[in-house]
C-alpha positions as protocol buffer text, in pm:
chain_id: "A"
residue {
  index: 1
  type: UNK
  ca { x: 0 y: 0 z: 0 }
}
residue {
  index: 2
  type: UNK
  ca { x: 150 y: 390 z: -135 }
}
residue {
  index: 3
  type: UNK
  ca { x: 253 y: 567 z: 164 }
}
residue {
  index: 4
  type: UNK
  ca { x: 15 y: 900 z: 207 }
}
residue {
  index: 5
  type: UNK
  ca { x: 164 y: 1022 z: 516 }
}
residue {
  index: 6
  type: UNK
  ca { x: 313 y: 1323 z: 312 }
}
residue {
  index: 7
  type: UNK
  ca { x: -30 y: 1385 z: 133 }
}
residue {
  index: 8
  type: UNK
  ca { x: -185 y: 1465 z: 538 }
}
residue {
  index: 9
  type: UNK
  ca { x: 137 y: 1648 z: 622 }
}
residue {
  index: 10
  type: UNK
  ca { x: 135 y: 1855 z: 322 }
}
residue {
  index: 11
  type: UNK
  ca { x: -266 y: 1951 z: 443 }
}
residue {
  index: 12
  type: UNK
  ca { x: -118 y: 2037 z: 797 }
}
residue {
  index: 13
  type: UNK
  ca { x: 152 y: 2237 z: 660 }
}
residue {
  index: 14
  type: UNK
  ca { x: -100 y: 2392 z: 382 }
}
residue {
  index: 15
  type: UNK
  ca { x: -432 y: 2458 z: 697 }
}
residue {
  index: 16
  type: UNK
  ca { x: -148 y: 2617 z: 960 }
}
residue {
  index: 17
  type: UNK
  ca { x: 12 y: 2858 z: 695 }
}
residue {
  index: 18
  type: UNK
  ca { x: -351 y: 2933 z: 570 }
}
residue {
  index: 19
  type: UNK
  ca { x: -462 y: 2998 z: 953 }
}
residue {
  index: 20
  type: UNK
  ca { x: -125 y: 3254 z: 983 }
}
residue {
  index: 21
  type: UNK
  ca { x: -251 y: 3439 z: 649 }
}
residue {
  index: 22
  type: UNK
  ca { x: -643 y: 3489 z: 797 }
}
residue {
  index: 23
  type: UNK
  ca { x: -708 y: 3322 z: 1137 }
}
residue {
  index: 24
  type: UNK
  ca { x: -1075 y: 3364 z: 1023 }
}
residue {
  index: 25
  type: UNK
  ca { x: -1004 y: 3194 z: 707 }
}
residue {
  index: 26
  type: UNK
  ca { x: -1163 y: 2846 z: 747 }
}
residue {
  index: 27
  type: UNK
  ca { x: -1468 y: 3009 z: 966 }
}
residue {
  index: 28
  type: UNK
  ca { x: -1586 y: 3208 z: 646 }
}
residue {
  index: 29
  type: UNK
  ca { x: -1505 y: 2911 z: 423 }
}
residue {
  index: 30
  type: UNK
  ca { x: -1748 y: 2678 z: 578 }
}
residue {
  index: 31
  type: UNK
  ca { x: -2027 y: 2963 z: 588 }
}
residue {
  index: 32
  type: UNK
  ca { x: -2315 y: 2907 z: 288 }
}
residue {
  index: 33
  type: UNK
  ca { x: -2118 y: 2883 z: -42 }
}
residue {
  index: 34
  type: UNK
  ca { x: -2268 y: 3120 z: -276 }
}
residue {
  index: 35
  type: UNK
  ca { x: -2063 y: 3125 z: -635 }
}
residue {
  index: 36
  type: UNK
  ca { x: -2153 y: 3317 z: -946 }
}
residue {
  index: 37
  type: UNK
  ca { x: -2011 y: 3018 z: -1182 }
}
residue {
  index: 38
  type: UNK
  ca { x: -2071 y: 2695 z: -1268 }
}
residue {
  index: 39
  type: UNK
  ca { x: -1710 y: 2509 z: -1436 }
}
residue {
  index: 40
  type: UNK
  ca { x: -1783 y: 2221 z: -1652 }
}
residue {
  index: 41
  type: UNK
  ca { x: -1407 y: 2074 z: -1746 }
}
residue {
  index: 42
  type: UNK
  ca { x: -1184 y: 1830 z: -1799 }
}
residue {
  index: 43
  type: UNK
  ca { x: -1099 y: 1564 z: -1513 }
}
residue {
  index: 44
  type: UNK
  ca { x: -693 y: 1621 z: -1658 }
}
residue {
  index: 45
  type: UNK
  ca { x: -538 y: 1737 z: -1305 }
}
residue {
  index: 46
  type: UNK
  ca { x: -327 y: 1987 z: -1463 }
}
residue {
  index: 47
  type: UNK
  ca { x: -661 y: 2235 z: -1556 }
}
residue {
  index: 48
  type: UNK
  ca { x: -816 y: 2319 z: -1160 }
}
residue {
  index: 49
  type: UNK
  ca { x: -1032 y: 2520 z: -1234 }
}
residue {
  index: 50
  type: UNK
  ca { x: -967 y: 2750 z: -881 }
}
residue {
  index: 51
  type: UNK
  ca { x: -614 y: 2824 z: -934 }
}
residue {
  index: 52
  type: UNK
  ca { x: -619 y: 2893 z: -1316 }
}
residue {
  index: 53
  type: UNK
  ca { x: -897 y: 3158 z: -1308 }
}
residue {
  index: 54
  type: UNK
  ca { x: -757 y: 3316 z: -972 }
}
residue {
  index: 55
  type: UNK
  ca { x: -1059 y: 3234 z: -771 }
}
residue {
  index: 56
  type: UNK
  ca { x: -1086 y: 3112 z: -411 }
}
residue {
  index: 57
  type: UNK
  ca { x: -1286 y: 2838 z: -266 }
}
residue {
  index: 58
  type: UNK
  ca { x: -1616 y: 2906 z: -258 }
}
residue {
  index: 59
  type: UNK
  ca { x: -1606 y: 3126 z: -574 }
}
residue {
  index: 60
  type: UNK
  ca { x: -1662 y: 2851 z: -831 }
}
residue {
  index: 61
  type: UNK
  ca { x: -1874 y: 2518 z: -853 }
}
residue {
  index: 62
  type: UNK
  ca { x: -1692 y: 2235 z: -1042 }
}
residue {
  index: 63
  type: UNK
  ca { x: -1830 y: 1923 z: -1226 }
}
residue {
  index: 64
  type: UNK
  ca { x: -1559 y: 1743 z: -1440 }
}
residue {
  index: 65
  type: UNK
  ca { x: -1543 y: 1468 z: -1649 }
}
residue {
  index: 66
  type: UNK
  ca { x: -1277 y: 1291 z: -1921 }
}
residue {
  index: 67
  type: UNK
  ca { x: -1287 y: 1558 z: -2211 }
}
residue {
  index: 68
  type: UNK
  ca { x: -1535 y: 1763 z: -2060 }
}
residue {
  index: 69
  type: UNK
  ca { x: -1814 y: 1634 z: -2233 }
}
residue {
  index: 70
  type: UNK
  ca { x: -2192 y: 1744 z: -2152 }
}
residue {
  index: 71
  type: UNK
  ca { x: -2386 y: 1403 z: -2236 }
}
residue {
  index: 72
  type: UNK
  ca { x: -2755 y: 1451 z: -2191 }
}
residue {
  index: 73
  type: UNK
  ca { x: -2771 y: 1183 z: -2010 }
}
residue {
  index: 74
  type: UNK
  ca { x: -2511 y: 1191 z: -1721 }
}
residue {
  index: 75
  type: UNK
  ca { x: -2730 y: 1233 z: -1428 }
}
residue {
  index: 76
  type: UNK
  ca { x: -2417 y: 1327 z: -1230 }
}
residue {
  index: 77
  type: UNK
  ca { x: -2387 y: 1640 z: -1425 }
}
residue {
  index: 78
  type: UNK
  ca { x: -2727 y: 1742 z: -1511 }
}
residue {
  index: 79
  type: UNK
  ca { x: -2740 y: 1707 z: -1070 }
}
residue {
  index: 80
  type: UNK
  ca { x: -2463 y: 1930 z: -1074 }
}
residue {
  index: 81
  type: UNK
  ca { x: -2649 y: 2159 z: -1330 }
}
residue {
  index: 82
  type: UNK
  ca { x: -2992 y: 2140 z: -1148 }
}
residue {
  index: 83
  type: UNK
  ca { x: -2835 y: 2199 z: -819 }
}
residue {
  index: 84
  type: UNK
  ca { x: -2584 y: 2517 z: -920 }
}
residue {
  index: 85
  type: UNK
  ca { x: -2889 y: 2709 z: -1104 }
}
residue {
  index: 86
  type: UNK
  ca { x: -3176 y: 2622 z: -891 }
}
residue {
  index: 87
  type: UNK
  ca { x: -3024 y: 2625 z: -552 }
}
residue {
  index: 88
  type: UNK
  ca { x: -2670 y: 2814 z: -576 }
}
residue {
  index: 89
  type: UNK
  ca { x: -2837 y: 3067 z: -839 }
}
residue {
  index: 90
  type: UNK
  ca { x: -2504 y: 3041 z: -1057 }
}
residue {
  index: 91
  type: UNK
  ca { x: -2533 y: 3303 z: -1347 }
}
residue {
  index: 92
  type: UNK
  ca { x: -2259 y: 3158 z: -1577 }
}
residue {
  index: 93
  type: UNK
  ca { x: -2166 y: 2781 z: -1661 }
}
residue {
  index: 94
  type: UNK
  ca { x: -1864 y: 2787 z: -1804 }
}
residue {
  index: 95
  type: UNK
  ca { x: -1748 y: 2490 z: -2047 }
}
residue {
  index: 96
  type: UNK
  ca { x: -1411 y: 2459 z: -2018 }
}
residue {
  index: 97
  type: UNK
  ca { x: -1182 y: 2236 z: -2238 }
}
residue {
  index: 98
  type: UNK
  ca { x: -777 y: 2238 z: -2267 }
}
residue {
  index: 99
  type: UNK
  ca { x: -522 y: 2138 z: -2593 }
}
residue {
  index: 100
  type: UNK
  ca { x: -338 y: 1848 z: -2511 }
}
residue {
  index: 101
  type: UNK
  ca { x: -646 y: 1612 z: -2378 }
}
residue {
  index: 102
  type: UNK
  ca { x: -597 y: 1283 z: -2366 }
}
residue {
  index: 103
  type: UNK
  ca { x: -966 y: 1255 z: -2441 }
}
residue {
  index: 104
  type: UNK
  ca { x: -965 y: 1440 z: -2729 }
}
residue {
  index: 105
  type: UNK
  ca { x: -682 y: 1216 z: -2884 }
}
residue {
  index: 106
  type: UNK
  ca { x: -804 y: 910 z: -2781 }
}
residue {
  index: 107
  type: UNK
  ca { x: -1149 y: 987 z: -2936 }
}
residue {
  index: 108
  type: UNK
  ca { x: -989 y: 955 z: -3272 }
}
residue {
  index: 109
  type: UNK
  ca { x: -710 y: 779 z: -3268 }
}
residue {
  index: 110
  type: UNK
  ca { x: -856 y: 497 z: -3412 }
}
residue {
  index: 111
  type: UNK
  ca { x: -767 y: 269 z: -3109 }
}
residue {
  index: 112
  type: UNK
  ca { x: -960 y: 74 z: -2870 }
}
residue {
  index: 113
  type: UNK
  ca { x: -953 y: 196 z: -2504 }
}
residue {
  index: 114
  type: UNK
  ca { x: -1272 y: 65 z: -2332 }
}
residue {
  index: 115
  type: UNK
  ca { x: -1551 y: 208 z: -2175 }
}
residue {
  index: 116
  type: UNK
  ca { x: -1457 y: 535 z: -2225 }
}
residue {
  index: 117
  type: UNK
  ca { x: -1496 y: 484 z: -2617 }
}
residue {
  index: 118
  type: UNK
  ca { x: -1877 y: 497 z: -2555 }
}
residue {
  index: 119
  type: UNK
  ca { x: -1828 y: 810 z: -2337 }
}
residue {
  index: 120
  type: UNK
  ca { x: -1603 y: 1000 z: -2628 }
}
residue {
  index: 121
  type: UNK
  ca { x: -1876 y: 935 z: -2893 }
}
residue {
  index: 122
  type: UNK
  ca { x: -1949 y: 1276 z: -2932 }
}
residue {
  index: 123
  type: UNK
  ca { x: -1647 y: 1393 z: -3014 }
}
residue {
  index: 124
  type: UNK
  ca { x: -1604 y: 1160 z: -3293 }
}
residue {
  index: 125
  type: UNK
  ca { x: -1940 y: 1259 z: -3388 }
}
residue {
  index: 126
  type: UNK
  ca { x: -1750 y: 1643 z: -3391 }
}
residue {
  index: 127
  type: UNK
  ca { x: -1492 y: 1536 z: -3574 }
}
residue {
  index: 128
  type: UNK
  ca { x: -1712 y: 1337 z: -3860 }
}
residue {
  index: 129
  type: UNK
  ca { x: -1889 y: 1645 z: -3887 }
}
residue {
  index: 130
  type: UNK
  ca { x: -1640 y: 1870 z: -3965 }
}
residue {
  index: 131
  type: UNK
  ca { x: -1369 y: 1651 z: -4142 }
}
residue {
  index: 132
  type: UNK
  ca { x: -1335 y: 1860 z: -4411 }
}
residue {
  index: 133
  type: UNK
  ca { x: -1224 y: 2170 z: -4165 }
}
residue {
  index: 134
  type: UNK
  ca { x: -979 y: 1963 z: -3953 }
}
residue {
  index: 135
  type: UNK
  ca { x: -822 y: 1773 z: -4267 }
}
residue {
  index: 136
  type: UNK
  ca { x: -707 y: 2114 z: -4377 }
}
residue {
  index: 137
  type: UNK
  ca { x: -550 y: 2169 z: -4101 }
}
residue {
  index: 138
  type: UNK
  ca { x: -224 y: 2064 z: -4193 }
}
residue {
  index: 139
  type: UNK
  ca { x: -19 y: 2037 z: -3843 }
}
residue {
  index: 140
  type: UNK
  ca { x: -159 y: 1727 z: -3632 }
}
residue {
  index: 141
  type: UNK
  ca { x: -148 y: 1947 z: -3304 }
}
residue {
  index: 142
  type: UNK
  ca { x: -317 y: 2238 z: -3494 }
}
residue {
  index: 143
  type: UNK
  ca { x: -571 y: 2003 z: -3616 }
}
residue {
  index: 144
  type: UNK
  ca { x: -631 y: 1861 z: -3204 }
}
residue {
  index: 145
  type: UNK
  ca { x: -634 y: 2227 z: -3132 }
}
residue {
  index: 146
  type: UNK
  ca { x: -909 y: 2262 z: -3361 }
}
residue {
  index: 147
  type: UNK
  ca { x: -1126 y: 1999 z: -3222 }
}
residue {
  index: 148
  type: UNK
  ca { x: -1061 y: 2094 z: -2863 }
}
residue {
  index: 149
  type: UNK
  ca { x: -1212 y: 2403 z: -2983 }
}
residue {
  index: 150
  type: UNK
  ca { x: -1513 y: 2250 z: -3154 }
}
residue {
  index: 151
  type: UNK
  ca { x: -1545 y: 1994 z: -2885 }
}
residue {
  index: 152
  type: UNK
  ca { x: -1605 y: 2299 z: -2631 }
}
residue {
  index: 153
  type: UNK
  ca { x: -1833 y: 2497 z: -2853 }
}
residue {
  index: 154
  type: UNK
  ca { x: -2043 y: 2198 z: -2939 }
}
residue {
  index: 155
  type: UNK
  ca { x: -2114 y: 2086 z: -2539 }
}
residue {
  index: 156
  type: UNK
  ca { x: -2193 y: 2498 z: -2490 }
}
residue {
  index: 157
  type: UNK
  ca { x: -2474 y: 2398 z: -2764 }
}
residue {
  index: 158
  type: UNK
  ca { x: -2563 y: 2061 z: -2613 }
}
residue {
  index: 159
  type: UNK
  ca { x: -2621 y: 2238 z: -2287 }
}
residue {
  index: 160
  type: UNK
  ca { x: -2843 y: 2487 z: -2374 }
}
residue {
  index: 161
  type: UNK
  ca { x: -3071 y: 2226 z: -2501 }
}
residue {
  index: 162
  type: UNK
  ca { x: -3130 y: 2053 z: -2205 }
}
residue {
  index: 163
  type: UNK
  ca { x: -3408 y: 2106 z: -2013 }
}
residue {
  index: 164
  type: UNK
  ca { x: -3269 y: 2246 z: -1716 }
}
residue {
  index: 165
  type: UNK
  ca { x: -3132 y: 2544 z: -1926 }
}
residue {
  index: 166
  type: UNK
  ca { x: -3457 y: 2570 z: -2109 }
}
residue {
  index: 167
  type: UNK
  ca { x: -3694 y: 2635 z: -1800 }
}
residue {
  index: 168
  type: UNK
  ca { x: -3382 y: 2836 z: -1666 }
}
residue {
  index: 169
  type: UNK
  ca { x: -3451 y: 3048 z: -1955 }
}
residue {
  index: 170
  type: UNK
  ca { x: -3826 y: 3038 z: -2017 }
}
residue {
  index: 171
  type: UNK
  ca { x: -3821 y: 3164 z: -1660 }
}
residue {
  index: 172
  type: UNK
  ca { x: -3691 y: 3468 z: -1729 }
}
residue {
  index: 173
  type: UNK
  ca { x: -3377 y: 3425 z: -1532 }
}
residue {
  index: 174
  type: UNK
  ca { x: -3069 y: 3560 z: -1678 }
}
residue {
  index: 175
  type: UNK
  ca { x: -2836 y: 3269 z: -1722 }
}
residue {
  index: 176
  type: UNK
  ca { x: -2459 y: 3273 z: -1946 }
}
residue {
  index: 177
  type: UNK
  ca { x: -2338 y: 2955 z: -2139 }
}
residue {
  index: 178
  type: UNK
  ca { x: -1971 y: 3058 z: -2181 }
}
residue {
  index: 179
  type: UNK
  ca { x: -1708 y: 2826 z: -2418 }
}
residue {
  index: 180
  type: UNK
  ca { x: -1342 y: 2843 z: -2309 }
}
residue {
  index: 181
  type: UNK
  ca { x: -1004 y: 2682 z: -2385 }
}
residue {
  index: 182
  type: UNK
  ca { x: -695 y: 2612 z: -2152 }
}
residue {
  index: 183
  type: UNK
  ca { x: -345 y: 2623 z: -2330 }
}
residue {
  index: 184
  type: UNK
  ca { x: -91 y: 2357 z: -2078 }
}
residue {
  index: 185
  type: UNK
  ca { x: 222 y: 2491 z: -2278 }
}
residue {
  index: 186
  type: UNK
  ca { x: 119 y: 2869 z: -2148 }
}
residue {
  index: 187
  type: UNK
  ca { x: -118 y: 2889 z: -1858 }
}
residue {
  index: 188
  type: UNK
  ca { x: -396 y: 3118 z: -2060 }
}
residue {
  index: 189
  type: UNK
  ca { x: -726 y: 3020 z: -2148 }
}
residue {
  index: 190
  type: UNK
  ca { x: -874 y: 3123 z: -2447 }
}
residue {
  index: 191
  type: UNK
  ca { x: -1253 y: 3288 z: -2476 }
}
residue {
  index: 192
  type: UNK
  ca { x: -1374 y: 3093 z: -2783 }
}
residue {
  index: 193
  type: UNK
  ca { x: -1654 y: 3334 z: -2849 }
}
residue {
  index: 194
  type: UNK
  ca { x: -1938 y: 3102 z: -2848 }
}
residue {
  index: 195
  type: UNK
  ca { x: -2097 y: 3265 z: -2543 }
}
residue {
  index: 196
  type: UNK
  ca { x: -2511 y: 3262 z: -2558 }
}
residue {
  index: 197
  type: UNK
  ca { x: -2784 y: 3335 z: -2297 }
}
residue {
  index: 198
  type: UNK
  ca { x: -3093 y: 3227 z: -2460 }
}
residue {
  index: 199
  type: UNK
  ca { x: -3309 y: 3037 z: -2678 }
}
residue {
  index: 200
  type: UNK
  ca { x: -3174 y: 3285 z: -2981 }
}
residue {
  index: 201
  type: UNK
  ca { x: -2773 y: 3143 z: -2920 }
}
residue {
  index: 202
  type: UNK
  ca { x: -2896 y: 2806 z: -3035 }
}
residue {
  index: 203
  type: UNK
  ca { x: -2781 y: 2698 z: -3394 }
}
residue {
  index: 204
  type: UNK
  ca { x: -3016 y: 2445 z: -3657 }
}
residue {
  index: 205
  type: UNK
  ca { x: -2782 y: 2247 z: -3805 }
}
residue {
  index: 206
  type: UNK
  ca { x: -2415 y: 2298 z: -3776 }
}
residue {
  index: 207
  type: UNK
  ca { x: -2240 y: 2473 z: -3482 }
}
residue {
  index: 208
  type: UNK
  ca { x: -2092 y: 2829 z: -3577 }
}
residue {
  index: 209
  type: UNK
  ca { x: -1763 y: 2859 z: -3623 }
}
residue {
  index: 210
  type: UNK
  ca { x: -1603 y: 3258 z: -3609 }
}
residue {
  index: 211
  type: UNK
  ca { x: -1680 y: 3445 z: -3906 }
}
residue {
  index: 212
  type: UNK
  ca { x: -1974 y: 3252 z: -4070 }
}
residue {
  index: 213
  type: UNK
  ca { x: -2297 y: 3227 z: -4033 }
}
residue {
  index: 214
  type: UNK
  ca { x: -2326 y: 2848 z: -3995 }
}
residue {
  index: 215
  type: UNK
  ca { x: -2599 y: 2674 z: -3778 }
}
residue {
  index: 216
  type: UNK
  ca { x: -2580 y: 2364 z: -3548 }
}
């Protein structure tokens, strides 16, 4: 059995110099959590979502799964959903995908990995769709870029089509589906202006890339 004697010490050592910083700190922590966001992301442990957007505890929700993928029916994340809009009132859900996933490349790699084949289905269903666009990308890693990108903008889509979303909408309440991307190699994520907050940000057919006029 791994040792994880360090793993508690490093939580002493990381409580007692939080304590010396705010000796209230840990008192206001575990008062009612009330954040404006909702991050839907990758489970990769290099992308938390806290420390690369600067916020503290508290400040953001989290649900994440392997290539942050919003399946209509994961019950674990539509939870997540219900519960940060109904009973956190959370006023943006941020999707939130990162080049260099593992999911992403697996997806189309054209080998067998398991169960989470069946869970990567839509983004091979992302990539069929726009083969044409990603075969002209000439670069393999600008061509994963590419489909990280579409990935994100397509589960932005996908969630503001469930039913949750809709009634969050029909409602009246003002509610932000934002689509971002994390870079590893330089720590900034990237706003891939697919942003919507209605019924009206929904495509038909195709989802929108930047500068056309393209429907899901």
């Amino acid at each position: 059995m791994p040792d994880l004697s360090s793993l508690l010490q490093h939580n002493v050592a990381w409580a007692e110099g939080k304590l010396r910083e705010d000796p209230a700190y840990f008192e206001k922590l575990s008062g009612l959590q009330a954040p404006e966001y909702l991050w839907i992301g990758c489970s990769d442990s290099r992308v938390p979502a806290n420390v690369i957007t600067g916020l503290a505890p508290g400040e953001v929700f989290v649900h994440r799964n392997v290539a942050n993928l919003v399946h209509p029916g994961d019950l674990n994340m539509l939870s997540v959903l219900e519960f940060a809009i109904e009973v956190l009132g959370v006023k943006h859900v941020i999707v939130c995908g990162h080049y260099g996933c593992g999911g992403v490349y697996a997806a189309v790699d054209g080998k067998m990995h398991g169960i989470v084949d069946h869970w990567l289905q839509p983004i091979r269903d992302v990539a069929e769709r726009y083969a044409s666009e990603l075969e002209g990308c000439a670069d393999p890693e600008e061509r994963h870029k590419k489909l990280c990108e579409l990935n994100v903008r397509s589960q932005v889509q996908t969630l503001g089509r469930t039913p949750i979303v809709q009634a969050t909408w029909a409602a009246g309440k003002s509610l932000q589906l934002h689509g971002w991307a994390y870079g590893l190699e330089d720590g900034r994520i990237r706003d891939l202006d697919c942003s919507i907050s209605g019924t009206d940000g929904l495509t038909s057919r195709q989802i929108a890339l930047p500068g056309t006029d393209i429907g899901f």
